[in-house]
C-alpha positions as CSV (number, residue, x, y, z in Angstrom):
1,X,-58.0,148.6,168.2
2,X,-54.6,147.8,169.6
3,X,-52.1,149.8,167.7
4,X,-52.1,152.3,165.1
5,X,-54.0,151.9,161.7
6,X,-50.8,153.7,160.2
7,X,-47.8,152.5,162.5
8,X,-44.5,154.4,162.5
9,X,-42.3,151.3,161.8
10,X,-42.2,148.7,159.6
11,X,-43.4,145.3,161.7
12,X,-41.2,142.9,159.2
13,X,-38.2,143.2,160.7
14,X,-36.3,145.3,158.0
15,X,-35.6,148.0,160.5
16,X,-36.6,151.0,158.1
17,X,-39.2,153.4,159.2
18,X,-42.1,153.9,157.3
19,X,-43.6,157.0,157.8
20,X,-46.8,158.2,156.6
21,X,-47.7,162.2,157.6
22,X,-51.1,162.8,158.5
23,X,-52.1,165.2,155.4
24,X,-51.1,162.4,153.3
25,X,-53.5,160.4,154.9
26,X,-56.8,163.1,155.0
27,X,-56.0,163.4,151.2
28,X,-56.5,159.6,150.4
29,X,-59.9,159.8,152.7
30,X,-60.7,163.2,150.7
31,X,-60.4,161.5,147.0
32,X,-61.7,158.0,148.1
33,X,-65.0,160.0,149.6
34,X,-65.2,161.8,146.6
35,X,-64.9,158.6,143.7
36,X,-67.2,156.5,146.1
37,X,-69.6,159.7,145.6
38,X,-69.1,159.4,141.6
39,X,-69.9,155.4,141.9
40,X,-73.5,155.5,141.6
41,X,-73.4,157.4,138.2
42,X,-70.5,155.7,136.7
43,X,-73.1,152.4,137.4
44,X,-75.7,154.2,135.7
45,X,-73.8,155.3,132.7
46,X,-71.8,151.5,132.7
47,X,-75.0,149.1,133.6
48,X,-77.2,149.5,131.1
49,X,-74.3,148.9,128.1
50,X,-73.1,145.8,130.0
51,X,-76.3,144.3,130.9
52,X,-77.3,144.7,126.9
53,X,-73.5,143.0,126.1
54,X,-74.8,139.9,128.4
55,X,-78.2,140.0,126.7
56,X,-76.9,139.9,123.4
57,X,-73.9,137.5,123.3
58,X,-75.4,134.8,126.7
59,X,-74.1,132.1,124.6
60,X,-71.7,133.8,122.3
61,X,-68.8,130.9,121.7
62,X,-64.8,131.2,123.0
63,X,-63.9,130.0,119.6
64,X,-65.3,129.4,116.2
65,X,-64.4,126.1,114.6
66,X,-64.2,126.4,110.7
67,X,-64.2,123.0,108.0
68,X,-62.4,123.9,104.7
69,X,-62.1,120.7,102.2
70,X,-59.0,120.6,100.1
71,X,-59.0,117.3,98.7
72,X,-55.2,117.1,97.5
73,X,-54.1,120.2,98.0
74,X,-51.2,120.3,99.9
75,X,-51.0,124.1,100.3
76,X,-54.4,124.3,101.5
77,X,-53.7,125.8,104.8
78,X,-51.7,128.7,103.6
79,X,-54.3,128.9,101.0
80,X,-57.0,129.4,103.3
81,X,-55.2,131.4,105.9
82,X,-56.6,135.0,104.8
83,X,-59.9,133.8,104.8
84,X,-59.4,132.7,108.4
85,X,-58.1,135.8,109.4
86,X,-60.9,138.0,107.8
87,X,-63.6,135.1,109.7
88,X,-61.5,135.9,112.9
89,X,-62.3,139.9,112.7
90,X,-65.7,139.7,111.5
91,X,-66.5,137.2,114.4
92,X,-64.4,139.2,116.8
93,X,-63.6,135.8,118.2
94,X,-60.2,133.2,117.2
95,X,-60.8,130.8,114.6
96,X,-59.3,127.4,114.4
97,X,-59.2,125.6,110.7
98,X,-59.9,122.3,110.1
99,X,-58.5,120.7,107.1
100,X,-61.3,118.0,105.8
101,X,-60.2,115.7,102.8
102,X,-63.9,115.3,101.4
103,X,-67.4,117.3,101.0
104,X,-68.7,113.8,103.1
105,X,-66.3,114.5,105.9
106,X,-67.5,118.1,105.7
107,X,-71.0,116.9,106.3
108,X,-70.5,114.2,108.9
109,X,-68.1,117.0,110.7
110,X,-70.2,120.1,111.1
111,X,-73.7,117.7,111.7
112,X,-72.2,115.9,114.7
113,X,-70.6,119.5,115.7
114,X,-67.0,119.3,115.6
115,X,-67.1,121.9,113.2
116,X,-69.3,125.1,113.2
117,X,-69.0,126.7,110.0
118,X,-68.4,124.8,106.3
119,X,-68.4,125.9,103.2
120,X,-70.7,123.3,101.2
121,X,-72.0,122.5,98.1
122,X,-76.0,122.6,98.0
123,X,-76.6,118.9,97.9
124,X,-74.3,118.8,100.7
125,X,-76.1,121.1,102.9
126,X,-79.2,119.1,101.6
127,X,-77.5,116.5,102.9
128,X,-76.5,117.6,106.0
129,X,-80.0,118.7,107.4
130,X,-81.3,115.6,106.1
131,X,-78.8,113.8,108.9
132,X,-79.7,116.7,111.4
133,X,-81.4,119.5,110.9
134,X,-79.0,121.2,112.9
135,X,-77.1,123.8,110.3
136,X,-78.4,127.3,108.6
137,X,-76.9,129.1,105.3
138,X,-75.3,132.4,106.4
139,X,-74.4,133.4,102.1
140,X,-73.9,132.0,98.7
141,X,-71.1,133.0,96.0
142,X,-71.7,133.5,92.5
143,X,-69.5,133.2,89.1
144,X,-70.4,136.7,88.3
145,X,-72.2,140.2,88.9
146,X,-75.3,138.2,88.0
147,X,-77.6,136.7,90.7
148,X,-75.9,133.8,92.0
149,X,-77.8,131.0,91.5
150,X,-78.5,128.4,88.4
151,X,-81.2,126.2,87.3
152,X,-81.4,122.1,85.7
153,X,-83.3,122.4,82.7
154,X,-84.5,119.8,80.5
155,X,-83.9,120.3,76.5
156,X,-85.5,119.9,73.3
157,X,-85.3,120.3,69.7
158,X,-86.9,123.5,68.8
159,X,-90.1,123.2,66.6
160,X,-92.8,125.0,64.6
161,X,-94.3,125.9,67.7
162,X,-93.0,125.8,71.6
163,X,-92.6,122.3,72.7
164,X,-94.4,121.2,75.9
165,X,-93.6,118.4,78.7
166,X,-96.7,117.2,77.4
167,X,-95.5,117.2,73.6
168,X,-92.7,114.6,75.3
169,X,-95.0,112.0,76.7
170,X,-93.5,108.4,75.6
171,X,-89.7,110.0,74.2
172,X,-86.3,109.4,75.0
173,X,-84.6,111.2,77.7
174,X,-80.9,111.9,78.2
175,X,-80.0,111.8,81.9
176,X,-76.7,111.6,83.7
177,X,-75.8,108.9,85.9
178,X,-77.7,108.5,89.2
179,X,-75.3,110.7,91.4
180,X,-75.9,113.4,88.9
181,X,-77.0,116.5,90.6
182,X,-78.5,118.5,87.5
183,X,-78.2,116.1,85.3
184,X,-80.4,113.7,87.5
185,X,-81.7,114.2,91.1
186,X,-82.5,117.8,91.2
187,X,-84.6,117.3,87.3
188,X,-86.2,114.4,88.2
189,X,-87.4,115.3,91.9
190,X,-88.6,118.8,91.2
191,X,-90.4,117.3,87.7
192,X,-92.5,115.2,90.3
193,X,-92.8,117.8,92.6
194,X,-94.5,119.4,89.3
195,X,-96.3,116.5,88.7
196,X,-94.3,114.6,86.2
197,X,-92.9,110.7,87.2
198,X,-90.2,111.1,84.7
199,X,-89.6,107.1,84.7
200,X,-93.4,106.6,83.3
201,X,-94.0,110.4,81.4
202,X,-91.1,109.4,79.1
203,X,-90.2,105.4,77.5
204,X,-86.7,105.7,78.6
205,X,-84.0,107.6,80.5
206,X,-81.2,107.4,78.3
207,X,-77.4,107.5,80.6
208,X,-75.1,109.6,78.9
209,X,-71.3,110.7,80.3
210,X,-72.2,114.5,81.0
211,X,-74.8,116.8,79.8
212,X,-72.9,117.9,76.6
213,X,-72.9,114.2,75.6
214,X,-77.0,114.7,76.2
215,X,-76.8,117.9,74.1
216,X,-75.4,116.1,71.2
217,X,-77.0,112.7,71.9
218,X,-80.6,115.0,71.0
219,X,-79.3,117.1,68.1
220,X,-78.2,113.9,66.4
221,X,-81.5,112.0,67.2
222,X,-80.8,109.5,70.0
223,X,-83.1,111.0,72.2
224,X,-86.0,113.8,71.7
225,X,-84.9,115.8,75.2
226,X,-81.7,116.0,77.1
227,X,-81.3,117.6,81.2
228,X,-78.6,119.7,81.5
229,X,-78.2,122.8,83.7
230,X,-77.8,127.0,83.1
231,X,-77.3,130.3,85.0
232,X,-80.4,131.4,82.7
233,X,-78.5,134.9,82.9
234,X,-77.5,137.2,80.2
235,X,-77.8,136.5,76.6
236,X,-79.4,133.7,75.4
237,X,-78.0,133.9,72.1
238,X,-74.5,132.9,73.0
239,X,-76.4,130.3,76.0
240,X,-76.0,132.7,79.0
241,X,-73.3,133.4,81.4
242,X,-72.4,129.7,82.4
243,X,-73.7,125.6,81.8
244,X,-74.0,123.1,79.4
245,X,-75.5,125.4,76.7
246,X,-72.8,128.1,77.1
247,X,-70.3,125.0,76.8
248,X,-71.6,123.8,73.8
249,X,-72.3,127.3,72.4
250,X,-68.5,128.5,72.8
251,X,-67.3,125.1,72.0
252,X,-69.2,125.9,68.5
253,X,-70.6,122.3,68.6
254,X,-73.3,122.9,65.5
255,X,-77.1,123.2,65.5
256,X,-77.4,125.4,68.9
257,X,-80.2,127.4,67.3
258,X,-82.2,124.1,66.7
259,X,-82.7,123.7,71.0
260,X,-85.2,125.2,73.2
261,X,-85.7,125.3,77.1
262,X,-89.0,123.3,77.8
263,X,-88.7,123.1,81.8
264,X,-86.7,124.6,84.5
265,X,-86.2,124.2,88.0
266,X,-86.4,127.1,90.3
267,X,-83.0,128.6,91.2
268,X,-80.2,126.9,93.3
269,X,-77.5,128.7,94.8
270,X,-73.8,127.7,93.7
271,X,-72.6,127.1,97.4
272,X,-73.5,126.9,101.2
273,X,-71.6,128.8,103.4
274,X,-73.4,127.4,107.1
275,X,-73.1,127.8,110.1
276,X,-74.1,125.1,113.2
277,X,-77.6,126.1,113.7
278,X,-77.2,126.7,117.8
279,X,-74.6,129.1,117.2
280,X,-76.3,132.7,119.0
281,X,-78.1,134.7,116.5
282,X,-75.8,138.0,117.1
283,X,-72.8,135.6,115.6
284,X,-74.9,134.5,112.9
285,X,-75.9,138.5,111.9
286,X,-72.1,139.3,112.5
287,X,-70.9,136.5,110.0
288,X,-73.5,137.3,107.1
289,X,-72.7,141.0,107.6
290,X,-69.4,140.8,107.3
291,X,-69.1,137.9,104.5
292,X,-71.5,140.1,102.3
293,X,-68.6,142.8,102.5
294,X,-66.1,140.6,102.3
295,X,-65.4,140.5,98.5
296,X,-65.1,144.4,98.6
297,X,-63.3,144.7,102.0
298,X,-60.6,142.0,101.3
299,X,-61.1,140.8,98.0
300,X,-57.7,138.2,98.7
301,X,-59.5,136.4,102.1
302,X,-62.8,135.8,99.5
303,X,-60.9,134.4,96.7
304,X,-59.2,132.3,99.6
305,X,-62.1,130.2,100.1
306,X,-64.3,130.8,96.6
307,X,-61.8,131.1,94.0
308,X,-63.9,129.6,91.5
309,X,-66.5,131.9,92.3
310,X,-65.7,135.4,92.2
311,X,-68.8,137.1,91.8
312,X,-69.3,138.1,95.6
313,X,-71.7,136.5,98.4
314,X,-75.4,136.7,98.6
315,X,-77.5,136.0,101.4
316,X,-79.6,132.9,101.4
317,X,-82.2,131.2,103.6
318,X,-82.7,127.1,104.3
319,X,-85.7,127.2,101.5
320,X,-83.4,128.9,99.0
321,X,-82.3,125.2,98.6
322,X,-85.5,123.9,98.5
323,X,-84.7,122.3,95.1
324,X,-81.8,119.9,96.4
325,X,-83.5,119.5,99.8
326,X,-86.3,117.5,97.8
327,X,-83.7,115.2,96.6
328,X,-83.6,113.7,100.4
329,X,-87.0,113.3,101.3
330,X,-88.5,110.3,101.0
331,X,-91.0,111.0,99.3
332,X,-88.7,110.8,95.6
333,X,-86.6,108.1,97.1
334,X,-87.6,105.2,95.3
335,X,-88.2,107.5,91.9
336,X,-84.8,108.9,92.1
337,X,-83.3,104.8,92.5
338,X,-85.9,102.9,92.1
339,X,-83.7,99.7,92.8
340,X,-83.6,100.1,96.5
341,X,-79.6,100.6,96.3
């Protein structure tokens, strides 16, 4: 080398002396030796914990993009906005919301991936993996302490002895209109599934405006059964926790001790909180974990985004929905419109 490591003068010009003493300089040497010694254990303590981070978030998104419908609701956003905020600390990652005016934009949004988490109903997340197979539930929310979930049953004037599907063979049924989720597509796919065509087991399929209307429409004698839907939880004397027989019972429409449950569909969860199904599993764990506390930990963020349902989150599974997903196989198609529309 030319000159000193450590010259005597400053080279820029300033015309100040810097001036460094030589014990200054053995002391730097001293500790540098001495935390280049420590480097190999600090790497053994530090590697293994990062190399496991890397393993366990490899895809782990910047951002998470969530799809809220409002419909008309103007103060949606401000609405929402704990919910977000609670979604932002359990992901440990910033959450952008997206305002959707409809549960079809919802669908078309998170299955083509500008979204990655929705809150849906069931036959929207039926929907939705019928278009792409590409979302999972994370939880579903419940009315009450009761599990949440609720079944379409079909309805019929109680008798001497329990009434079969069989004792209905050539009656008239009470159904909802064709868009009907309980009152139509759920009923009438899962009674095939069970081995009943409901279009040739009974003479006709009788529309009615709701299932109440179909309630009254068989205690009066227009038809011999009626669909309709119920929690099936808690009494049964006063027509359980929630659905048309509770309606009817606390409306104190008369003759509600004349009716009897002949067939049920297995349960259906009340919602679809889902996620994009690409999304790394670690996020996915994160988000159930910390929705299923969320009612307790923040009950204000969970009546943010289920304030009609304020009975807490449940986990669910894709074949918890099972019952909807029938409605968009092809299989019931042409039962379910059997006009081709």
């Amino acid at each position: 080398m030319t000159g000193p490591l450590f010259p005597g003068k400053a080279t820029g010009g300033q015309g100040k002396n810097l001036q460094v003493l030589p014990e200054t300089y053995v002391g730097f040497v001293t500790l540098l030796r001495k935390r280049l010694r420590l480097l190999p254990l600090i790497l053994l303590v530090l590697l293994p914990s990062l190399a496991a981070r890397a393993q366990e978030d490899p895809d782990m998104p910047d951002r998470l993009r969530l799809g809220v419908v409002v419909a008309a609701d103007e103060g949606a956003r401000d609405r929402v906005e704990p919910f977000r905020l609670a979604l932002e600390e359990i992901a440990d990652l910033p959450v952008d919301l997206f305002l959707l005016e409809t549960m079809g934009e919802a669908v078309e949004a998170i299955a083509s991936g500008r979204i990655d988490y929705a809150r849906l109903s069931p036959s929207a997340y039926a929907a939705t993996h019928g278009l792409c197979a590409c979302v999972e539930p994370l939880v579903t929310a419940g009315p009450d302490d009761f599990p949440a979930r609720f079944h379409a049953i079909l309805i019929a004037r109680r008798g001497p002895e329990k009434t079969t599907l069989a004792d209905l063979a050539g009656t008239r049924l009470a159904v909802g209109s064709r868009q009907a989720v309980t009152g139509y597509r759920v009923p009438l796919a899962n009674l095939a599934a069970d081995g009943i065509n409901a279009r040739t087991h009974f003479s006709t399929l009788v529309e009615v405006s709701d299932p109440v209307e179909g309630l009254k429409a068989l205690l009066d004698g227009r038809v011999q059964s009626a669909l309709a839907w119920s929690t099936l939880a808690g009494e049964a004397k006063t027509g359980y926790t929630a659905g048309t027989l509770n309606d009817y019972y606390v409306s104190g429409g008369p003759g509600f001790k004349d009716i009897e449950i002949v067939w049920r569909s297995p349960p259906i969860p009340y919602s679809a909180h889902t996620l994009r199904a690409d999304l790394p599993d670690t996020l996915k764990r994160r988000l159930r974990a910390g929705l299923m506390d969320l009612r307790r930990e923040a009950p204000d963020a969970y009546l943010a985004i289920e304030p009609d349902l304020p009975g807490g989150f449940e986990p669910v599974v894709h074949a918890d929905y099972r019952p909807v997903l029938r409605t968009y196989e092809d299989g019931f198609s042409a039962l379910l419109d059997p006009s081709g529309g």
